[in-house]
C-alpha positions as CSV (number, residue, x, y, z in Angstrom):
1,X,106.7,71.3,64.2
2,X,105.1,73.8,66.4
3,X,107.6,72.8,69.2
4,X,110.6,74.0,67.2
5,X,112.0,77.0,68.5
6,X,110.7,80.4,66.9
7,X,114.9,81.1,66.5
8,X,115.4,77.6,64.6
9,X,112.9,78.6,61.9
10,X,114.2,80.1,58.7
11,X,112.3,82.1,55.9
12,X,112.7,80.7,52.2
13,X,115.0,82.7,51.3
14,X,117.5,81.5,54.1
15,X,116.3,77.9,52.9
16,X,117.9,78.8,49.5
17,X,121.0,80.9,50.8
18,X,121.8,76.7,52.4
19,X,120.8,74.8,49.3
20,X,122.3,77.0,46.6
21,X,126.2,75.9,47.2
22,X,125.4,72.6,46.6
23,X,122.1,73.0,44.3
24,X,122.6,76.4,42.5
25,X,119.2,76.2,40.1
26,X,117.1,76.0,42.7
27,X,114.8,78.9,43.4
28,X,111.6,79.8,45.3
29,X,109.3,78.0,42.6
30,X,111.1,74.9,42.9
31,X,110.4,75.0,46.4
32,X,106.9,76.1,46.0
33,X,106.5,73.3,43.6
34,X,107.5,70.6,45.6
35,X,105.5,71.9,48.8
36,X,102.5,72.0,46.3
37,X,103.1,68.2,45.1
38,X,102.6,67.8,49.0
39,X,107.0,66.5,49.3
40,X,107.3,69.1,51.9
41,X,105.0,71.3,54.4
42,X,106.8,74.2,56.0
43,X,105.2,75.5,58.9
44,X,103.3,78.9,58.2
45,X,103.4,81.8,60.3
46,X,100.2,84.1,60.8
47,X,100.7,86.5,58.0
48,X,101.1,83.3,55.6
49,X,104.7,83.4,55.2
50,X,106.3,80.0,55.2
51,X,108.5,78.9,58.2
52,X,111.5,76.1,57.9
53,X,113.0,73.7,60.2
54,X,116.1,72.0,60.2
55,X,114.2,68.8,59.1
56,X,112.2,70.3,56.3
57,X,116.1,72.0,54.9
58,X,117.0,67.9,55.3
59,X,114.4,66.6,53.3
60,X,115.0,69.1,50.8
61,X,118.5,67.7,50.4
62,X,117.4,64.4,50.0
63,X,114.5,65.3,47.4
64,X,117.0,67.4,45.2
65,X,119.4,64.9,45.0
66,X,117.2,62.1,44.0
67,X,116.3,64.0,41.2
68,X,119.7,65.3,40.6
69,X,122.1,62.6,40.8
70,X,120.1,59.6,40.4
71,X,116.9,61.3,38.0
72,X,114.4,59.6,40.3
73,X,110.7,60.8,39.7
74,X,108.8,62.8,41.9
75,X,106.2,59.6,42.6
76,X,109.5,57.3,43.6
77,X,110.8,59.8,46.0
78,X,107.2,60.6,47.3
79,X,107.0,56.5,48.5
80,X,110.7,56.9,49.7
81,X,110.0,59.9,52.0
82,X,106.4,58.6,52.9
83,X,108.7,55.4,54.1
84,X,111.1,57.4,55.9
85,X,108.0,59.4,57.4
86,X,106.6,55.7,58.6
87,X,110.2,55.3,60.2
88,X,111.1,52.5,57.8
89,X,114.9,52.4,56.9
90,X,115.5,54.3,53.5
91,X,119.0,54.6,51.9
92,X,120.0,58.2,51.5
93,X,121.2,59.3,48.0
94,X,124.8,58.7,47.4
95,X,126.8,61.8,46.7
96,X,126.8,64.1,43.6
97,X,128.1,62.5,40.3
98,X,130.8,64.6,38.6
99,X,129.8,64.8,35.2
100,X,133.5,63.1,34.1
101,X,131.8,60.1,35.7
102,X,128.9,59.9,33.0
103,X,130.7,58.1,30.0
104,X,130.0,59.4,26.4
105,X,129.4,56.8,23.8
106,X,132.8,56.1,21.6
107,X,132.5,57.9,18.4
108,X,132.5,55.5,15.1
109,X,134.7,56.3,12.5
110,X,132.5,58.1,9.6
111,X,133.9,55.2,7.4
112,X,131.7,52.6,9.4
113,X,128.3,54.9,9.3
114,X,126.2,53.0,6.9
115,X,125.4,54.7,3.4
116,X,123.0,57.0,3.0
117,X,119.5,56.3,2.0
118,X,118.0,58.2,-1.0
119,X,115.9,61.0,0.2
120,X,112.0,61.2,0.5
121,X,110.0,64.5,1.5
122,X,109.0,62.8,4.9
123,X,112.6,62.3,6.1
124,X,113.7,65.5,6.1
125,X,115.3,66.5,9.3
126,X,116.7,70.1,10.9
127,X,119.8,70.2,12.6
128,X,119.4,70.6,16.3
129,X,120.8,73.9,16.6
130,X,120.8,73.6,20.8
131,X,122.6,70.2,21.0
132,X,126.0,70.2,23.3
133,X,128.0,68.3,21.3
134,X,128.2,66.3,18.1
135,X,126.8,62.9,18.6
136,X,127.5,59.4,16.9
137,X,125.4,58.5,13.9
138,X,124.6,55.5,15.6
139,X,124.2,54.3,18.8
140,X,123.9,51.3,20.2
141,X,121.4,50.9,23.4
142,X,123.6,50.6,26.0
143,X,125.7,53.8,24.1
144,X,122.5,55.6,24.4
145,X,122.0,54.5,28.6
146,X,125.2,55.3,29.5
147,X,125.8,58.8,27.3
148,X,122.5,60.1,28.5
149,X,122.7,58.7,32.3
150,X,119.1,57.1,32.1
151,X,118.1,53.5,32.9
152,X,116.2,51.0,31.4
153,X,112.4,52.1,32.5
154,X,113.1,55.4,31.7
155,X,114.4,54.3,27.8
156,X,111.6,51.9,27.8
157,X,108.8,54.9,28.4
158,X,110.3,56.8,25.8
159,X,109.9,55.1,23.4
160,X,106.8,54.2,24.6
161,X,105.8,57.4,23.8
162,X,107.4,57.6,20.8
163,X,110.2,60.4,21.8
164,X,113.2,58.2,20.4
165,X,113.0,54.6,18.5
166,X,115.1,52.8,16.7
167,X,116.4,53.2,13.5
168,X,115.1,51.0,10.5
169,X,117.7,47.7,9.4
170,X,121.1,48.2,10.3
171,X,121.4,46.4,14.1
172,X,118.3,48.5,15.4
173,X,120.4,51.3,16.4
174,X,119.5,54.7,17.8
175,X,120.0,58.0,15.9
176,X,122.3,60.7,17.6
177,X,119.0,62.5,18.2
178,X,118.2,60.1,20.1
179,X,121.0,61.3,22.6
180,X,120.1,64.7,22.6
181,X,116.1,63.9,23.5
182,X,117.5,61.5,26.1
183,X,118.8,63.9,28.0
184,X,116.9,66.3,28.0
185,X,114.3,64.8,28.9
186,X,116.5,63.8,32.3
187,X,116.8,67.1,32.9
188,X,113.5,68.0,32.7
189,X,112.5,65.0,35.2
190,X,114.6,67.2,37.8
191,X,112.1,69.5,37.8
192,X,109.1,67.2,37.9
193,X,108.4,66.2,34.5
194,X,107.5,62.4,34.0
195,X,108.0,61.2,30.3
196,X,104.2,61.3,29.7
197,X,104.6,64.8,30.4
198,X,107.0,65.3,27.3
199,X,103.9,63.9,24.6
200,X,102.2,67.1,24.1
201,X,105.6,68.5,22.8
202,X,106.5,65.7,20.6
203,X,103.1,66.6,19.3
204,X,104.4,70.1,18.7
205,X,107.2,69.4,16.9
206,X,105.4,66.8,14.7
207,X,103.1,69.2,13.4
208,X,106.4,71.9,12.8
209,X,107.3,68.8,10.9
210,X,104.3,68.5,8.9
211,X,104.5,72.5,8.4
212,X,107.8,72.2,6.9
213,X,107.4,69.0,5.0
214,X,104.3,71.3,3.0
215,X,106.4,74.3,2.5
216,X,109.0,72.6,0.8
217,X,107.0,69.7,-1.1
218,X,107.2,71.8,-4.5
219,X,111.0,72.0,-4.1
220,X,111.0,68.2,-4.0
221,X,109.2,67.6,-7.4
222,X,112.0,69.5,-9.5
223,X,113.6,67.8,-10.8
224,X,117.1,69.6,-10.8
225,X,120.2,67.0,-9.4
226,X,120.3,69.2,-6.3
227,X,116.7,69.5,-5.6
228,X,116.9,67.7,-2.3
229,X,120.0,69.2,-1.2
230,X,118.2,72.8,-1.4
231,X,115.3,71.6,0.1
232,X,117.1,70.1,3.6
233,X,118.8,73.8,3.3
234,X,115.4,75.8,3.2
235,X,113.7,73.1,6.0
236,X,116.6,73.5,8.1
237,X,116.1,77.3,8.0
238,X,112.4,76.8,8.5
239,X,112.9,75.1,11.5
240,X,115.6,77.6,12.9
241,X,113.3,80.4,12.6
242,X,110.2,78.2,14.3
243,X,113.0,77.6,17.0
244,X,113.9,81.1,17.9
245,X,109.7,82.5,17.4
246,X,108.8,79.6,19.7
247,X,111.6,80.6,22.3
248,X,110.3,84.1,21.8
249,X,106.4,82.7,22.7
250,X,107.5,81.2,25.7
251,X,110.1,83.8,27.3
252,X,107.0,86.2,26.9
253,X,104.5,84.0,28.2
254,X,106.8,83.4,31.4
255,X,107.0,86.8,31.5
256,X,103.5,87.5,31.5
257,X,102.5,85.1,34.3
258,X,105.4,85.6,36.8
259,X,106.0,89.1,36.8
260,X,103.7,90.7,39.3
């Protein structure tokens, strides 16, 4: 690298002026992240300030769009660019899927959903108050793969880890929760999370869970015919409010360790 001209290095924030067209969330941690997990190694210059070459912009194409487009893990393209490093032929990622391309599960008709089971304190849910768009009660595996753009390892890990699973009787389908974590977990990979990564908040929101399930416990035992219906009401407000404080704890945690 120290042969490259001193004119044909750039400073980060020329790197990102290049990628942004075509990858607009990226920023300077990104790229600090992925220099850190060792994917790239900018030259440095002698106040410290990192220097890129053409080759290092290149490989930062080809890293972003294996997360991108194809959701590949940060280990997978590690072994892909060690490869290319060894001079061993390695496919480059195919272009950019338009989102038109992912297809959404077909919706069943509500008169299909199976009937409701009586309720119980410990299957009280709150509505997901950041999902995109309503999802299908049910969902069959291959609904779930193709509406959440994940493949089979990745499916396999989470429920490994317990982030989605099937639903009891009824074909073994998936909830439309299911969907929604499925997702978003893909999304996260793009930034380096693995699935193992996601446990300690599943652990999070198991406890809220637990919280919830305490607070409204005493609503449960009355025995009024629409005890259960105001006790979803109050848990879904619960878990609103734990939403938007835990949103809260984490903007001013950012906050407090990236601002200079």
């Amino acid at each position: 690298m120290s042969a490259q001209p001193a004119r044909a290095l750039m400073t980060i924030g020329d790197v990102l002026g290049l990628l942004r067209a075509d990858f607009p969330d990226v920023t300077v941690s990104k790229i600090r992240f992925l220099e850190a997990e060792g994917l790239i190694e900018p030259e440095r210059s002698p106040a410290g300030y990192r220097k890129f070459c053409d080759a290092d912009v290149e490989r930062l194409r080809f890293i972003l769009i294996s997360q991108r487009d194809h959701y590949l893990p940060l280990r997978v393209i590690r072994q892909h660019l060690q490869a290319r490093d060894r001079g061993e032929p390695v496919a480059p990622p195919g272009p950019r899927r338009e989102a038109r391309e992912v297809r959404e599960p077909p919706r069943e008709p509500r008169a299909e959903a199976p009937p409701a089971a009586p309720r119980r304190p410990r299957t009280l849910v709150a509505a997901d108050s950041t999902a995109e768009e309503p999802a299908p009660a049910r969902l069959t595996r291959r609904q779930l793969l193709d509406g959440a753009g994940i493949d089979e390892e990745m499916l396999a890990r989470l429920e490994e880890y317990g982030l989605v699973r099937r639903t009891a009787g009824h074909g073994g389908h998936y909830g439309g929760e299911a969907l929604t974590i499925a997702r978003t977990a893909a999304a996260l990979g793009a930034f380096g999370f693995e699935v193992r990564h996601l446990r300690a908040i599943k652990a999070a929101a198991d406890r809220q869970v637990g919280l919830i399930d305490q607070v409204v416990a005493p609503q449960l035992r009355r025995r009024s015919p629409d005890a259960h219906e105001r006790a979803a009401e109050t848990a879904r407000e619960i878990a609103a409010l734990a939403m938007r404080l835990h949103a809260a704890l984490v903007s001013t945690g950012l906050r407090e360790s990236l601002d200079p």
